[in-house]
C-alpha positions in Angstrom: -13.2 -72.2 60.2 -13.2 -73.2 56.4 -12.9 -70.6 53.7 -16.5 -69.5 53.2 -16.7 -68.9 57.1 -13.5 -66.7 56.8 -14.5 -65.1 53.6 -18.0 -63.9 55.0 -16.5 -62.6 58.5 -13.6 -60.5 56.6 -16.4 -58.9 54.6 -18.5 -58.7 58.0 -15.4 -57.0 59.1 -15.0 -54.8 56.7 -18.5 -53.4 56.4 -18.9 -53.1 59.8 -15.3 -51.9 61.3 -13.1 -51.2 58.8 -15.5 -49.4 56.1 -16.4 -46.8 59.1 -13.2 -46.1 59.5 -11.7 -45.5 57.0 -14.8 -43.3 56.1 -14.5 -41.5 59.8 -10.3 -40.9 58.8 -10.7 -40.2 55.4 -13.7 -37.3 56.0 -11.5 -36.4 58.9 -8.6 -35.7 56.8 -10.5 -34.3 54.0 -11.8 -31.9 56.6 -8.6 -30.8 57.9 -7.0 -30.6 54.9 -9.8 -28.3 53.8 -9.4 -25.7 56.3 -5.4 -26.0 56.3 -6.2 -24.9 52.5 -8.7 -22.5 53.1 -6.8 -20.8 56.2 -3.2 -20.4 54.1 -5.6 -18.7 51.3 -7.3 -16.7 53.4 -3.3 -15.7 54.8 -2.6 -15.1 51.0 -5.9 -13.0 50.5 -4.9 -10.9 53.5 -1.3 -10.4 52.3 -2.0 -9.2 48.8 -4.8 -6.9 50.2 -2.0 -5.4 52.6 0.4 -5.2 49.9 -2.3 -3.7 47.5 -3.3 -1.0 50.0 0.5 -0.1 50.3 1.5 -0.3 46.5 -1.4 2.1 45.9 -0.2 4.7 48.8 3.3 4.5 47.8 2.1 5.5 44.2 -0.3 8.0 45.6 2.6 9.6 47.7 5.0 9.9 45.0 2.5 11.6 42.7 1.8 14.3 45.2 5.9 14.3 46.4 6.4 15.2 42.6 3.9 17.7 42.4 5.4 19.4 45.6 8.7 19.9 44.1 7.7 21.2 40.8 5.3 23.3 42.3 8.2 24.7 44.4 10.8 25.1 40.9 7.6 27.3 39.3 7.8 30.2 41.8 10.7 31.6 40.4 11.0 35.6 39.5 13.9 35.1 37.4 12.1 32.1 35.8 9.4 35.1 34.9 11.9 37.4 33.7 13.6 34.7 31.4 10.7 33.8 30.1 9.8 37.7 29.0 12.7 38.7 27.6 12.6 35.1 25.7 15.6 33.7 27.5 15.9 30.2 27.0 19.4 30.2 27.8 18.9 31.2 31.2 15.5 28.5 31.5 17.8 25.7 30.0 21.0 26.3 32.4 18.9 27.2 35.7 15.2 25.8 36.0 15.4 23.0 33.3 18.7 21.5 34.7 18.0 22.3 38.5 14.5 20.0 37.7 16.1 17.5 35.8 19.4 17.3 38.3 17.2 17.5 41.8 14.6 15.7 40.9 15.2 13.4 37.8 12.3 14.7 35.7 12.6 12.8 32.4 11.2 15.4 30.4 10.6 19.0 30.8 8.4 21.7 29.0 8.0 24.9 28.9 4.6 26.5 27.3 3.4 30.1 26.6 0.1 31.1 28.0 -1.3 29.7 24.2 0.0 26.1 25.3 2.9 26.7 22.4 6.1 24.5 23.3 8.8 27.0 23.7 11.5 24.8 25.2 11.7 21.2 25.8 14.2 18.9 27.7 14.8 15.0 26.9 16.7 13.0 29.7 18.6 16.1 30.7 19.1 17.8 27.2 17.9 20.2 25.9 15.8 19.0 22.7 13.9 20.6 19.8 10.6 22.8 21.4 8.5 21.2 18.6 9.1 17.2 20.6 6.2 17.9 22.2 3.7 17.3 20.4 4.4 13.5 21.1 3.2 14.6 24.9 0.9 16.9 23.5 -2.3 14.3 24.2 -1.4 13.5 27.5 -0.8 17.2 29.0 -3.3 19.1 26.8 -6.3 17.8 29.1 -4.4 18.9 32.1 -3.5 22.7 30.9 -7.1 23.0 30.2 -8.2 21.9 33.8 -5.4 24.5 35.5 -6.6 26.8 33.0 -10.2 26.3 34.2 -8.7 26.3 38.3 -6.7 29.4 37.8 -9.5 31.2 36.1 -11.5 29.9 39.0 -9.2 32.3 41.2 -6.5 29.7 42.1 -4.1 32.3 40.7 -5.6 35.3 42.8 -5.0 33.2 46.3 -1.6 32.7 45.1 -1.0 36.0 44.3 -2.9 37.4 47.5 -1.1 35.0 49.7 -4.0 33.3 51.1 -2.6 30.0 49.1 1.3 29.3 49.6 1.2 26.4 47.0 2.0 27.5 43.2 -1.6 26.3 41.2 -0.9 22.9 38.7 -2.7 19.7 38.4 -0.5 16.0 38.1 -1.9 12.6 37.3 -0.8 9.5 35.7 -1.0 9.0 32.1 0.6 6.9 29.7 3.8 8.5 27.9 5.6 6.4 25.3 3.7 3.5 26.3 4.2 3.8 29.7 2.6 5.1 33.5 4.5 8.2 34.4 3.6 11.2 35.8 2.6 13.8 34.2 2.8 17.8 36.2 1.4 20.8 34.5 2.1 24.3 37.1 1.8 28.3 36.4 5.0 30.0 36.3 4.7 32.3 39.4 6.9 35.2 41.1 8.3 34.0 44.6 7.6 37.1 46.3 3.8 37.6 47.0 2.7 40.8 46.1 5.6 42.5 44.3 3.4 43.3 41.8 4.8 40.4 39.7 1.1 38.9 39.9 0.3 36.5 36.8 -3.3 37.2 35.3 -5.5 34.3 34.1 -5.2 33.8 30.5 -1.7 35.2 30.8 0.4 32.6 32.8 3.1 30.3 31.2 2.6 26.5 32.0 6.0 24.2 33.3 5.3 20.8 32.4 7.2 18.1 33.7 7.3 14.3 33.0 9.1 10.9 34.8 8.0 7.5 34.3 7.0 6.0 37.3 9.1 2.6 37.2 12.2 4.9 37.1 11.1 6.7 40.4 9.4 3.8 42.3 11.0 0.2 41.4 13.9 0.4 43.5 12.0 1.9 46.4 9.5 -0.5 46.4 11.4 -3.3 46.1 14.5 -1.7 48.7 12.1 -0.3 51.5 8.6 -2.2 50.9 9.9 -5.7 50.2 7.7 -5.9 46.9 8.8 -9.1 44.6 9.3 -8.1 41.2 7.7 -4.9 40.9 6.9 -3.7 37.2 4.5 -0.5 35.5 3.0 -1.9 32.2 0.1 -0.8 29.9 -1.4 -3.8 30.6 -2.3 -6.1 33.7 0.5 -9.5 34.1 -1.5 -12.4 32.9 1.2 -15.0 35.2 -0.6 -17.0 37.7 1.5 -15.8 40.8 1.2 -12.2 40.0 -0.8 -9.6 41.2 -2.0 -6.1 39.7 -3.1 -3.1 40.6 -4.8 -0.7 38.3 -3.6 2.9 37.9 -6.6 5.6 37.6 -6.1 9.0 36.0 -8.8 11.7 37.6 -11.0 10.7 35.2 -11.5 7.4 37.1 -10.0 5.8 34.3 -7.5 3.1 33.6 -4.2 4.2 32.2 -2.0 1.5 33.2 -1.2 -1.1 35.5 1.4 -2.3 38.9 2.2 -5.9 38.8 3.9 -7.6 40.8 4.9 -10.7 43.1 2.5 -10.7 46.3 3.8 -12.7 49.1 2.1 -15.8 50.1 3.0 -16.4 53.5 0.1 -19.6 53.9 1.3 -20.6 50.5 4.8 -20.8 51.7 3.9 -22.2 55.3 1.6 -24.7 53.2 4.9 -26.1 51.5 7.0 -25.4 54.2 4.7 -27.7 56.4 3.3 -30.7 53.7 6.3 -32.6 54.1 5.2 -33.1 58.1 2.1 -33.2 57.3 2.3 -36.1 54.5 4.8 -37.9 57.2 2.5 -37.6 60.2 -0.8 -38.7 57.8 1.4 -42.0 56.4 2.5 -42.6 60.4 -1.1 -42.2 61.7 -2.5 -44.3 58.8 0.5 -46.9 59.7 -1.2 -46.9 63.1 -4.5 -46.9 62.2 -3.5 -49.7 59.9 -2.0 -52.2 62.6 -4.6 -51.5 64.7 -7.0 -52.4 62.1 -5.4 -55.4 61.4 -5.0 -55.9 65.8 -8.7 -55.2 65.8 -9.1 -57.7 62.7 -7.5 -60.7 64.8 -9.0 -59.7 67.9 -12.7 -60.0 66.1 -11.2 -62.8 64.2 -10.5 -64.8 67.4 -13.3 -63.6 69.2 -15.6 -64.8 66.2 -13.8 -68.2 65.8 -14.3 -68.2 69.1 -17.8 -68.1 69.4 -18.8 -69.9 66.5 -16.1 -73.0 68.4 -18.0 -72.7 71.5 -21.7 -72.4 69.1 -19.7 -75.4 67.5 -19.6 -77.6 70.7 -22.2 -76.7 72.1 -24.6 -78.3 69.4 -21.8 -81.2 68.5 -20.7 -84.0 70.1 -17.2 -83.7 71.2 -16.0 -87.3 70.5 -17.8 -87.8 66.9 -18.1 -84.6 65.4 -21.9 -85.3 64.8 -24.5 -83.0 66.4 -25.6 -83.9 70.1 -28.5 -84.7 71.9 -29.8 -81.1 72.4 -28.7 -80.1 68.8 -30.3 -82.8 67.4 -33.7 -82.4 69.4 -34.2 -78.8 68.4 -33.7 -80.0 64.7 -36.8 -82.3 65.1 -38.9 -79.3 66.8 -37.8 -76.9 63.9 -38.6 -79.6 61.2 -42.0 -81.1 63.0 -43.2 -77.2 63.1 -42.3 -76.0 60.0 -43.5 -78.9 57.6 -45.2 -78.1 54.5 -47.8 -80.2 52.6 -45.3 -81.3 50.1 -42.7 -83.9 52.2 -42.7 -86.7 54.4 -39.8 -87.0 57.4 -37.8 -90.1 58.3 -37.2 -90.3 61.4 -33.8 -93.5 62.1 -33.0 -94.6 65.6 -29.9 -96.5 65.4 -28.1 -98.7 68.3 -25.1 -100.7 67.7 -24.7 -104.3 68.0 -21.5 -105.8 70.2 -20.4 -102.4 71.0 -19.9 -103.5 75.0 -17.9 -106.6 74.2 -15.5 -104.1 72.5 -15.5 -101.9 75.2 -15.5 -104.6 78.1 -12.5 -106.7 75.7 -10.5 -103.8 74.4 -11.1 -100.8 76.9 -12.8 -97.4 77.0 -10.1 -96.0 74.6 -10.9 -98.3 71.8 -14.1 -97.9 72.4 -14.4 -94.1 72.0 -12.1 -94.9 68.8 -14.5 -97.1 67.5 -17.3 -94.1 68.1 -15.1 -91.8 66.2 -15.1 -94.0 63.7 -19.0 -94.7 63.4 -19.3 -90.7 62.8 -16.6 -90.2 60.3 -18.6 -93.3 58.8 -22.3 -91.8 58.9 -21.3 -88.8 58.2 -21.4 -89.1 54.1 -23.9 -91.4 53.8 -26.6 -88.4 54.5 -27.7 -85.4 52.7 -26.6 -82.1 53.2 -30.1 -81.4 54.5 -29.6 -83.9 56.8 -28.7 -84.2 60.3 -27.2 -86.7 61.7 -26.7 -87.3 65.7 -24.9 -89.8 68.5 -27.6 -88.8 71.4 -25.4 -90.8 73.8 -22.8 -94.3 74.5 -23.7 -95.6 71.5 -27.2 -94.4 70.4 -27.7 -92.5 67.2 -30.0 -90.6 65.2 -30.5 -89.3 61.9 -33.6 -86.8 60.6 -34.0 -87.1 56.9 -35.8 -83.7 55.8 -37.5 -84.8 52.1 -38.7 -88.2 51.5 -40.6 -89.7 48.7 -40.7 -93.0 49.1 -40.2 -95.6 52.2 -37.5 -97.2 49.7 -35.0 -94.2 49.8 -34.9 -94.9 53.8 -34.8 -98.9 53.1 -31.7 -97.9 50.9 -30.1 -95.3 53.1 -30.9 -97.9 56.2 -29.0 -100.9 54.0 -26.2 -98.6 52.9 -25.4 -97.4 57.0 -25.6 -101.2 58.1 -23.7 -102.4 55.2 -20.9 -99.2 55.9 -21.0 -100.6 59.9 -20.8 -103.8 59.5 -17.3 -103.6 57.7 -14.7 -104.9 60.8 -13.1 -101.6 62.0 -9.4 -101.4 63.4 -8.8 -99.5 66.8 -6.0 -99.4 68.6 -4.4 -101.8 66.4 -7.2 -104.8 66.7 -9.8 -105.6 64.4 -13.7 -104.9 66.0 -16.7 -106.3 64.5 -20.0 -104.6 65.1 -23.2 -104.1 64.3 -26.3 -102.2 63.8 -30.1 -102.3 64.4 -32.3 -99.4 62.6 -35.4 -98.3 63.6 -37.3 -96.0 60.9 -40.5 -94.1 61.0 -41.9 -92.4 58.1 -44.3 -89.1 58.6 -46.3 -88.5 55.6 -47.0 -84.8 54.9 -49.7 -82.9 56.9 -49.1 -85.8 60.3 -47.8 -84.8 63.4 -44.5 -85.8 64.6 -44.9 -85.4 68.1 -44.3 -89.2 69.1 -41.8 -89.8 66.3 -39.3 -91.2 69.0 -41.4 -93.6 70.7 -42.4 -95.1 66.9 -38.8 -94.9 65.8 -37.6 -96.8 69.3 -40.7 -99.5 68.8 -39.3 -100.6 65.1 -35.6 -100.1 66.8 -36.7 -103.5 68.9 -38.2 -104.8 66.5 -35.0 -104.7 64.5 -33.2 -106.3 67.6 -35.9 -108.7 67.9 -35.5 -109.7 64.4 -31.7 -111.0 65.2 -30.0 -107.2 65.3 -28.1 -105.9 62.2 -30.7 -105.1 60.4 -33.5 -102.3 59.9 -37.6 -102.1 60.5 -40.1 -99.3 59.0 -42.2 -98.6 61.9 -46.5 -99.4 60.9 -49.6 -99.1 63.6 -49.3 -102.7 63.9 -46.4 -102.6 65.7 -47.8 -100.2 67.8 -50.8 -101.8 68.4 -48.9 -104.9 69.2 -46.7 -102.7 71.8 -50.2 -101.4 73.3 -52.2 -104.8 73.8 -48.9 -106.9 75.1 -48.9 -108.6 72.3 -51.3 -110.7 70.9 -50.7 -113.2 68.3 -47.2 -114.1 67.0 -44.4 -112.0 66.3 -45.7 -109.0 67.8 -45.8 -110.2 71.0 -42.1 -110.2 71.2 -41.8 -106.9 70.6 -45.0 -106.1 73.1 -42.5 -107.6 75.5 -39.7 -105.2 75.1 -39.6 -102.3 77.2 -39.8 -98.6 75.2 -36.9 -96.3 75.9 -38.9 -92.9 76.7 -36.2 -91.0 77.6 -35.0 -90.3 74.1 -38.4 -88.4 73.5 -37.4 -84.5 72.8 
């Protein structure tokens, strides 16, 4: 199989085997690869959600854990009493430090019923009253909404027992810069209806203030696994962060959660690439030697065929095409002639051939064949084809011819190559060789080409062998009439070898 043959059936292997393929894998892989992706995302999406859902009820819990226990510090009768007879003493040293000591509030106020600071509390000391006007935006809004609840009879149910929960309000606002909750409750007696009863418009306010990250980091991180929880003013702008905005009652944003979300698909993703790249470069190993199996089974198969196409159109011992080979050549030229080209068709029999095979055997004599072909074979055109139809008949079909002298020379050239003494199996052999030619103009049939070519083939012989005759109608009509007149009647008396007739 020579180069082009092996260059056009590894692209014929590639388009047709290995391009589908590597198509089929590659899509393959691209598929699965896509929902590996898509499924550890959708884990990740899941995750955060569950962790967003939590975050938020921890928050929400704390808020309202907060409120519980300063609601329960502002029902205090002694608080009340302090608080007439302008007692801070008693407020700092009892309520103030029993809020700040149980509870951790950062910052602690205490207002008259005109929302006028009249004792304040920083970190667990007690501070200058006037400090809070620093708060003063953030818990204004809320003394007016338990102002507006208590005059709504929150106070009454207190008072008349029917509510067991001291009225305030409690959200999250930004102090400082920073989330924290902010508590605003009515001073109230402990004992229900001991005529201690607090009138709207008259009740003292206890505000209280702790920043969230102080009450929630450690929890969250210690009993909810969060990574790298933080409370900012604004939302983390990292790429493996999450956040979760913090809404006053307003609906509004006052500051944000971020933190660390677990990734479980993320982490199973890395955890699992590794394998994954190993058992992809192992299945394209695979898929690689049994390409390259498949490549060399096709290979062979394909050599294969075209060996056994090969020898069935050639002639084993010469190379040259055969008998069968040769014959459908003639049919495809004779049907598919145009109006533009004659066809030569040359018959050519050796001369002395059987006194080398009788004198120096059948091996020399299939030597000498061998040699004949390898001879022929570059005296004709590419679009030629050249045949040995049998012992030591052979053929040629020349395709284009313009004129009878191209054949003359080709005919001289073959009997001139011939006629130089050969050497097999170490002797010297002289032969020969007769040529019989006939010429089909454009537009004739060719159905008796043969018979024409094997009446100037004797004629050749006739003329004393080793030389070549152009077939004409004279020769034929000498071959019809048994030969009439001279020279023709030698060849009238030869007998026409029919069976080469395809």
């Amino acid at each position: 199989m020579g180069k082009e043959e092996k260059g056009g059936s590894a692209w014929r292997f590639a388009i047709r085997v290995v391009v589908p393929v590597v198509l089929a894998v590659t899509i393959t892989m691209a598929t699965v690869a896509g929902f590996v992706y898509w499924s550890t995302a959708r884990s990740d999406e899941h995750a955060q959600q569950r962790e967003t859902h939590l975050v938020d009820r921890v928050i929400s819990l704390q808020i309202k854990a907060l409120g519980d226990q300063q609601a329960y510090y502002s029902g205090w009768d002694e608080a009340i009493t302090a608080l007439a007879d302008g007692d801070m003493g008693w407020i700092d040293s009892n309520l103030a430090f029993s809020l700040y000591s149980n509870v951790a509030f950062d910052r602690i106020y205490l207002l008259d019923p005109g929302a006028r600071p009249l004792y304040a509390m920083y970190a667990g000391g007690k501070t200058d009253a006037e400090g809070y006007e620093a708060d003063r935006a953030a818990v204004a809004p809320l003394v007016a909404r338990l102002r507006a609840i208590n005059a709504a009879g929150a106070l009454a149910a207190y008072d008349s027992g029917n509510s067991t929960r001291v009225p305030g309000v409690a959200e999250i606002a930004m102090v400082d810069g920073r989330p924290a909750y902010v508590g605003v409750t009515a001073i109230m007696s402990e004992n229900l209806g001991d005529g201690m009863a607090q009138l709207p418009g008259k009740e003292s306010f206890l505000v209280c203030v702790r920043y969230l990250a102080s009450v929630m980091i450690r929890e969250l991180a210690d009993q909810y696994f969060i990574d790298s929880p933080s409370f900012a003013a604004v939302a983390s702008t990292e790429r493996d962060f999450a956040s979760l905005a913090l809404k006053n009652e307003a609906g509004q944003t006052v500051g944000w959660f971020n933190w660390r979300p677990d990734r479980p698909g993320a982490r199973m993703l890395s955890e699992t690439v590794p394998a994954m790249i190993g058992a992809l470069a192992i299945a394209g190993i695979v898929l690689v030697l049994l390409l390259r199996s498949l490549r060399r089974t096709t290979a062979a198969l394909e050599q294969g065929k075209a060996e056994a196409e090969y020898q069935a159109n050639h002639d084993t011992l010469t190379g040259l095409a055969n008998r069968a080979f040769f014959n459908k050549q003639l049919e495809e030229v004779i049907g598919g002639r145009s109006d533009q080209a004659s066809l030569a068709l040359l018959a050519l029999d050796l001369d002395r051939f059987k006194q080398v095979n009788d004198t120096l055997g059948h091996e020399a004599g299939d030597q000498l064949l061998r040699e004949v072909g390898r001879r022929l074979a570059p005296l004709v055109d590419a679009t030629d084809t050249a045949a040995r139809l049998g012992g030591d008949e052979f053929a040629i079909i020349r395709r284009h011819v313009d004129a009878a002298e191209e054949v003359s020379a080709l005919s001289n050239r073959i009997i001139a190559e011939l006629s130089t003494p050969f050497v097999v199996t170490g002797c010297v052999a002289q032969i020969g060789v007769s040529i019989g030619v006939v010429i089909a103009p454009a537009g004739q049939a060719g159905c008796d080409l043969f018979a024409k070519a094997d009446i100037a083939l004797y004629e050749a012989k006739a003329a004393g062998r080793n030389t070549f005759r152009i077939f004409d109608e004279a020769m034929h009509e000498a071959a019809r009439h048994g030969g009439q007149g001279g020279g023709d009647a030698r060849v009238a008396k030869l007998p026409v070898k029919r069976d080469r007739v395809a």
